[in-house]
C-alpha positions in Angstrom: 33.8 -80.4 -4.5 34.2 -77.1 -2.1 31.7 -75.8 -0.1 30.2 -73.6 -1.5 30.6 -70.0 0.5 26.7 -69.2 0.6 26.0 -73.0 2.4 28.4 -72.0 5.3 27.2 -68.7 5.8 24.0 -70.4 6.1 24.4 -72.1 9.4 25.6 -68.5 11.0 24.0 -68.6 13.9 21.9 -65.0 16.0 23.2 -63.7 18.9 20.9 -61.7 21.3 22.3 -58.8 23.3 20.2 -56.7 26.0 21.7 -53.5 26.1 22.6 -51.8 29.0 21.2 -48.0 29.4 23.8 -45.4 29.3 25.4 -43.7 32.4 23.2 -40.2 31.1 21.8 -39.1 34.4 25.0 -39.7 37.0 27.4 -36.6 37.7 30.9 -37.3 38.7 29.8 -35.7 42.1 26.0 -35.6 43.9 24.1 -33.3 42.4 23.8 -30.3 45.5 20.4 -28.3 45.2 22.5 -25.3 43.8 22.7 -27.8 40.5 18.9 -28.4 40.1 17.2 -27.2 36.8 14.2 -25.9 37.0 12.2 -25.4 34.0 9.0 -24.7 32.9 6.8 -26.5 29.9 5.0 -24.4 27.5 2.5 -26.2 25.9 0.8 -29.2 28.1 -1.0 -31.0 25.5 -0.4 -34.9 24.6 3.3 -34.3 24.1 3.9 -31.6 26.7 2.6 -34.0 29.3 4.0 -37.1 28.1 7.7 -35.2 28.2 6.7 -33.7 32.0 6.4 -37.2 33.1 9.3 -38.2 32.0 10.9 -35.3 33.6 9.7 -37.3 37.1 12.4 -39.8 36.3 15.3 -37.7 35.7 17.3 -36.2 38.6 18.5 -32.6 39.4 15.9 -31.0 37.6 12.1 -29.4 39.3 9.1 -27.7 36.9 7.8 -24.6 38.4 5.0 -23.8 35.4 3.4 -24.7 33.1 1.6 -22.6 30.1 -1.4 -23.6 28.0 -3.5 -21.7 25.7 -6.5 -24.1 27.2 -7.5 -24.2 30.9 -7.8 -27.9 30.4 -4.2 -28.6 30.1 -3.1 -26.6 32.8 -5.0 -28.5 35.0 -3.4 -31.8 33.2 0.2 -30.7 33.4 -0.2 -30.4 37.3 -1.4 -34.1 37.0 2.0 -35.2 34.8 4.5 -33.4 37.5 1.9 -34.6 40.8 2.3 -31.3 42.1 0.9 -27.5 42.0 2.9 -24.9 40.0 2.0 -22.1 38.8 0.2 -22.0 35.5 -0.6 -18.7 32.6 -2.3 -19.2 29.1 0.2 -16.3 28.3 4.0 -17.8 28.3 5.5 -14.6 28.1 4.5 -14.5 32.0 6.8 -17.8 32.2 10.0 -16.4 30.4 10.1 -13.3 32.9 10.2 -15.4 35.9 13.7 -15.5 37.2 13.6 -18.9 38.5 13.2 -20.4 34.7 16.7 -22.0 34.1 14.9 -23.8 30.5 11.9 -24.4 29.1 9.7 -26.7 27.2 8.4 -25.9 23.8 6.0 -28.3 23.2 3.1 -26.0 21.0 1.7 -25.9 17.2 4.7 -26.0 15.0 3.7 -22.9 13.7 4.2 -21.0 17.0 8.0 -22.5 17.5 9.9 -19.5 16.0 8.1 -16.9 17.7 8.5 -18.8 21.1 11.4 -20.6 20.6 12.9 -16.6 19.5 11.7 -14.9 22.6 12.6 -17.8 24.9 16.2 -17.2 23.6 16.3 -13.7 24.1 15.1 -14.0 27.6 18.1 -16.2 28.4 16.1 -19.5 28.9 17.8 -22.9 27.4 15.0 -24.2 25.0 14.2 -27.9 24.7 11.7 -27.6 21.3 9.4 -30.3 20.1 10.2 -32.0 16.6 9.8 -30.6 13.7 11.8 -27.7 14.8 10.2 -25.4 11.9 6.9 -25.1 10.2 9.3 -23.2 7.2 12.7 -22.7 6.0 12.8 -19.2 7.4 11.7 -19.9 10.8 14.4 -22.6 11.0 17.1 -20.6 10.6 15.9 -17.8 12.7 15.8 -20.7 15.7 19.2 -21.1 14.5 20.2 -17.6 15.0 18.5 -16.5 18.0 19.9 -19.7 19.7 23.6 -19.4 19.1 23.8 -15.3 19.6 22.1 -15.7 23.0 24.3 -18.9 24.0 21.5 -20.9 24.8 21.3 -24.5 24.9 18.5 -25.6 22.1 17.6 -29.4 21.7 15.2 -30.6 19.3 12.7 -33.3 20.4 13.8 -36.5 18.7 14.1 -39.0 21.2 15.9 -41.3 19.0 18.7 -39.9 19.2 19.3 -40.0 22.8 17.9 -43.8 22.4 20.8 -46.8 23.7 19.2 -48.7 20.4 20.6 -46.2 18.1 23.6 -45.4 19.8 24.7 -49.2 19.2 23.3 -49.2 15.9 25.7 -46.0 15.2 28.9 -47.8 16.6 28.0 -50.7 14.3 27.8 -48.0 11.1 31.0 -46.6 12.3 32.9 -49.5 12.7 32.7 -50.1 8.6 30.9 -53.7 9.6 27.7 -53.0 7.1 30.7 -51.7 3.9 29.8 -49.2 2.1 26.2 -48.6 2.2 24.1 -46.6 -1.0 20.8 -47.2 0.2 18.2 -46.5 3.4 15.0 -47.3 3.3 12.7 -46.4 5.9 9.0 -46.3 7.2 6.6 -45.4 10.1 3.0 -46.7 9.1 0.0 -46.7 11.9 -3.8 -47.7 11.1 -5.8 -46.0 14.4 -7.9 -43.0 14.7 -5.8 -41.7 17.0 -2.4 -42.2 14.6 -4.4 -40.4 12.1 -5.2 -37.5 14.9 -8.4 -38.0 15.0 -8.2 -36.5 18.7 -11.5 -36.3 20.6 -12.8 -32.8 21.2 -12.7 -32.5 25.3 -16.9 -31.5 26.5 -16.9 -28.2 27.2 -14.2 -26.4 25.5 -15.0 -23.1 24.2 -13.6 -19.5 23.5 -14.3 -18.8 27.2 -11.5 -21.7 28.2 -9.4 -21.6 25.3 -7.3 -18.8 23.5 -8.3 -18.7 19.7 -6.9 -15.5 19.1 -3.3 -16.5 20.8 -3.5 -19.8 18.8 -4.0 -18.5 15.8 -1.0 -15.6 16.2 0.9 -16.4 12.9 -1.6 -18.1 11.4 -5.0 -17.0 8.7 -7.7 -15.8 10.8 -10.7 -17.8 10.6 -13.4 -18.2 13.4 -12.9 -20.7 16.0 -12.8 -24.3 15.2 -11.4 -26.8 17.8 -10.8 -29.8 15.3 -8.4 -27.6 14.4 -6.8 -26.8 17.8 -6.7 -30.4 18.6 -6.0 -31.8 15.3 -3.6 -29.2 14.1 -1.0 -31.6 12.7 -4.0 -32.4 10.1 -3.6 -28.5 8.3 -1.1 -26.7 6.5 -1.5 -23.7 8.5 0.1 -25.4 12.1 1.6 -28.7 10.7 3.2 -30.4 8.5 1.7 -33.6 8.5 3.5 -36.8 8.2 6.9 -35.4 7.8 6.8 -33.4 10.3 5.3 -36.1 12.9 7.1 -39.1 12.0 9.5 -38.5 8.7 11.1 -36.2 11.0 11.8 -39.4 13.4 13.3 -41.4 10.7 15.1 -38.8 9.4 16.8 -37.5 12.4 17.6 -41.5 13.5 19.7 -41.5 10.1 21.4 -38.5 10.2 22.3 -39.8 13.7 23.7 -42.9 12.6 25.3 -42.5 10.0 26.7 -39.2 10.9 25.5 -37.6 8.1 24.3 -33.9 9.7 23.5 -32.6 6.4 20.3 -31.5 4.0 19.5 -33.7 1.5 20.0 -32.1 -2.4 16.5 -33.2 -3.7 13.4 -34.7 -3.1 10.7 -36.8 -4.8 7.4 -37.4 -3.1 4.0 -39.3 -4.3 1.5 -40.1 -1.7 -2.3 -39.4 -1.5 -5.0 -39.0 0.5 -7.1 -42.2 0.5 -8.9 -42.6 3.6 -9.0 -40.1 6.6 -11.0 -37.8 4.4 -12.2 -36.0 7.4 -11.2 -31.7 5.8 -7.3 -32.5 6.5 -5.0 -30.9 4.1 -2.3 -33.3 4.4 -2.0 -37.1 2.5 -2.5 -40.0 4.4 0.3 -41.9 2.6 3.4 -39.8 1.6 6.9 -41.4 0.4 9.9 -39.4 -0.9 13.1 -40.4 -2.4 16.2 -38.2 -0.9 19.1 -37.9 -2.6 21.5 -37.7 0.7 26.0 -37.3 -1.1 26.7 -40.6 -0.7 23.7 -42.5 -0.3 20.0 -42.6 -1.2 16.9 -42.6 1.3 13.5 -43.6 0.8 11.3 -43.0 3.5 7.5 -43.8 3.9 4.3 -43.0 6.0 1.3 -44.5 5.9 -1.8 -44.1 8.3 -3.8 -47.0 6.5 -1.8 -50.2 7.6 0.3 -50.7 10.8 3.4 -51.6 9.9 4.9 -50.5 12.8 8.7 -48.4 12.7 11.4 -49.5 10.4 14.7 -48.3 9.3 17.0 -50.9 7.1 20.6 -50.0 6.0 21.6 -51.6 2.8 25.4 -52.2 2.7 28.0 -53.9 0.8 28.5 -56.4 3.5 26.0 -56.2 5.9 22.5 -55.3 7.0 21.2 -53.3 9.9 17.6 -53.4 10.7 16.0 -51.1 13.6 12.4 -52.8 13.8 10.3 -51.0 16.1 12.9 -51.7 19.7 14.9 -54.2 18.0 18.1 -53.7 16.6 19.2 -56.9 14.2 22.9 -56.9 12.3 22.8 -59.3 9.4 26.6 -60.0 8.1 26.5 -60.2 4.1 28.6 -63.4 2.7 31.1 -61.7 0.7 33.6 -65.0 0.7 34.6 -65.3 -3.3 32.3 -68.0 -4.7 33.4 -69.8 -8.2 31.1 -68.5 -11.3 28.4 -71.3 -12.2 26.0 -69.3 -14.5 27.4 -67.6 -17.6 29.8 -70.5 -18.0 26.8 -73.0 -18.0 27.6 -71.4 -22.1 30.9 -72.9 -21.9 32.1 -75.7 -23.7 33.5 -77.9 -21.2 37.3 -78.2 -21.6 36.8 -74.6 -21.0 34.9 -74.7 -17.9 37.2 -77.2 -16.2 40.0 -74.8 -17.1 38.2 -72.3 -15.3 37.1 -73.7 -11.9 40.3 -75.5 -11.9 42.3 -72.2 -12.3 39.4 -70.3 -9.5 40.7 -72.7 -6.8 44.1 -72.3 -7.3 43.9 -68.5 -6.9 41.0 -68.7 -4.3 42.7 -71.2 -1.6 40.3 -72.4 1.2 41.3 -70.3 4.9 44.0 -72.3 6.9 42.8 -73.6 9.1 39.2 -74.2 7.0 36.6 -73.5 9.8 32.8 -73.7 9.4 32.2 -69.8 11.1 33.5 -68.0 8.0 31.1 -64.8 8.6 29.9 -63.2 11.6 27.0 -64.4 13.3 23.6 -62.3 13.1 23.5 -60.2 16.0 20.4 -59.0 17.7 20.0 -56.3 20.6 17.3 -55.0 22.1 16.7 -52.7 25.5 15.6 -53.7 29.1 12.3 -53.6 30.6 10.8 -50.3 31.0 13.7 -48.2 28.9 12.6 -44.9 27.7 14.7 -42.9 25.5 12.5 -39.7 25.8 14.1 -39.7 29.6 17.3 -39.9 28.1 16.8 -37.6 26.0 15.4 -35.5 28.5 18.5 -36.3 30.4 20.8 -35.4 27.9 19.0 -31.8 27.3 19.1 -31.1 31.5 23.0 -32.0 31.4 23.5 -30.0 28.6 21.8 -26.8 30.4 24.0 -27.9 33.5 27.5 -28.1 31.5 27.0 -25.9 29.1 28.3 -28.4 27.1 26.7 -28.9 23.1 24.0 -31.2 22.9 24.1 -33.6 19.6 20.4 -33.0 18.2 21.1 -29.4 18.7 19.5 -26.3 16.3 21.7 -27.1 13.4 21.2 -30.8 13.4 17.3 -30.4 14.5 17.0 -27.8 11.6 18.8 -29.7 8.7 16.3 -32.8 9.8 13.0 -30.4 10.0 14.1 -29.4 6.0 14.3 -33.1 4.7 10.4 -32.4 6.1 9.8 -29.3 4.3 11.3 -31.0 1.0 8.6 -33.9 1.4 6.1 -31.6 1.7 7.0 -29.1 -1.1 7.5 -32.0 -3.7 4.3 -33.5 -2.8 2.5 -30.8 -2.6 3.8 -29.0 -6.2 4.2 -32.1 -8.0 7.4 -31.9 -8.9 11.1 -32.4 -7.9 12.2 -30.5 -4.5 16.1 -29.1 -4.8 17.5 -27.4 -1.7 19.8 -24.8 -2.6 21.6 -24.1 0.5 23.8 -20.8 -0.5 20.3 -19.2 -0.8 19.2 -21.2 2.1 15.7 -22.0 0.1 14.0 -25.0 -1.5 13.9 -24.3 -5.5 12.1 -26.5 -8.2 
């Protein structure tokens, strides 16, 4: 009797694979002084200083600011570049200054279209945290401000930049996972602090820290620093989930599968169950995407950690990105004889059958046991950050002049995929995105 196809596939064995990091930060010649970029980061909160560190490790490039609405984070961006510069709670003062080559938008996602505008029109490149709206409209008008002014504008989703997912998007490319109808995707945490739960820093008051300018766009309301430090919690500032960690996953598939488009429609359930603290926002949120060519579900959950997980579903193989791991899983698509529905047979028939099968489906010459690819596993080295290279792909970019991939349109079409979460959970009903209007319609 033949082996059967699924036994040999079986004994496949994995394959591990350190990846090395990518030649990002090397010019063809030494960098001379004349080439440094110096930049400026508005906004010096949790992300703001966690990208100004990372700015320590990539060459050719000096900050000479920083801007904060609170006094406190001026002080702590000093701390993340180990040096003085110059600090304002007003970053109008920082786009005037003719030393500026680029700046750092790292602020309320509400204020990123007013900043992001006049940080265009002042000729500064714009590197702009994730989401890169807070609505539809201000999106676009990124969009335009960016491309009449000729500025480079990168939106903050390391991913993109990471070695992982570059490998993960040569594997897609090269047709090894088939054709692939489904995605399926989640970021879950179980912390306080991955719920934003941020403690309120002693002493902060009105004195210290701008109300007024934080709330510019914004309902008026009297001053309330849960929601300055936990602004990702209300509708006004944020958008929750999908705009912290949807818009991860989101951006990582439209990066790997090269699919730099809006989804048609959304479907969203969700709840909140158990941060019931005055947020706005669900706790839980999953939506269903309807991406031409393939489907997307993608989850969030701040009750259990389950860590970061995209899996793509093909016709003959699987790719898993588990948190820094990267794991191809070959699908066995060798022919195997049918040994189910003709269990019905009578059998004169079934012998007629399997005898005819293996004279149309002859064994490989020469019959070897590796039939399928091996599972393949990669991972990164010790100490590799994608943020630095995908702060070194921005600070090239403002260097060549040269387009950067997650650039306005790709950071926009991946902040809408957010906005049609949001709108479907939030209205209870199917999310359609219409893009000759350029609105979300259901």
């Amino acid at each position: 009797m033949r082996i059967g196809a699924g036994a040999v596939a079986a004994g496949a064995a994995a394959k591990i694979t350190l990846l090395e990091p990518a030649a990002l930060w090397a010019s063809a010649t030494q960098l001379q002084p004349s080439d440094t970029v110096r930049f400026a980061s508005i906004g010096t909160g949790v992300r703001g200083c966690e990208l100004l560190k990372a700015s320590l490790r990539v060459p050719g490039v000096e900050c000479v600011g920083v801007c904060d609405l609170w006094e406190g984070r001026l002080t702590a961006g000093q701390e993340a570049v180990k040096k003085t510069v110059a600090t304002t709670r007003n970053y109008k003062e920082i786009l005037d200054r003719k030393d500026v080559d680029a700046v750092i938008v790292a602020v309320t996602d509400h204020q990123h279209r007013r900043v992001v505008v006049d940080a265009c029109a002042a000729g500064k490149d714009v590197y702009c945290e994730k989401p890169l709206s807070h609505t539809v409209d201000d999106g676009f008008a990124m969009i335009a401000a960016a491309q009449k002014n000729n500025r480079i504008l990168q939106v903050g989703s390391q991913r993109v930049s990471s070695i992982l997912y570059e490998k993960a998007r040569q594997i897609y490319a090269s047709g090894a996972l088939g054709e692939v109808c489904n995605i399926d995707a989640y970021w879950d945490r179980n912390s306080a602090s991955g719920a934003w739960v941020y403690p309120i820093p002693p002493g902060v008051n009105e004195q210290n820290l701008d109300w007024t300018s934080f709330l510019n766009g914004a309902p008026s309301i009297p001053y309330d620093p849960n929601r300055f430090f936990r602004w990702r919690c209300f509708t006004d500032y944020g958008e929750g989930l999908a705009g912290d960690l949807f818009v991860h996953l989101i951006s990582g598939i439209q990066f790997i599968t090269g699919a730099n488009a809006v989804a048609t429609r959304a479907q969203s359930t969700g709840g909140l169950f158990r941060w019931k603290d005055g947020r706005q926002f669900p706790d839980l949120i999953e939506t269903y995407y309807d991406y031409p060519g393939f489907r997307v579900s993608v989850r969030c959950n701040l009750n259990n950690d389950g860590g970061e997980f995209i899996g793509f579903y093909g016709t003959k193989g699987t790719l898993l990105i588990k948190n820094a791991t990267l794991t191809f899983i070959p699908q066995n698509t060798l022919p195997e004889m049918e040994g189910y529905s003709t269990v019905g047979w009578p059998a004169v028939l079934r012998k007629q059958y399997e005898a005819q099968w293996e004279t149309d489906h002859p064994l490989p010459a020469p019959f070897v046991s590796k039939v399928v690819d091996e599972v393949e596993t990669f991972v990164p080295p010790p100490g590799y950050s994608d943020v630095v290279d995908h702060q070194a792909n921005f600070f090239n970019a403002v260097r060549s002049r040269k387009p950067c991939v997650e650039n306005e349109v790709f950071g926009n079409n991946a902040a809408i995929a957010c906005h049609l979460a949001n709108y479907a959970y939030f209205n209870k009903k199917i999310a359609n995105w219409d893009a000759a209007a350029k609105k979300i319609t259901g």
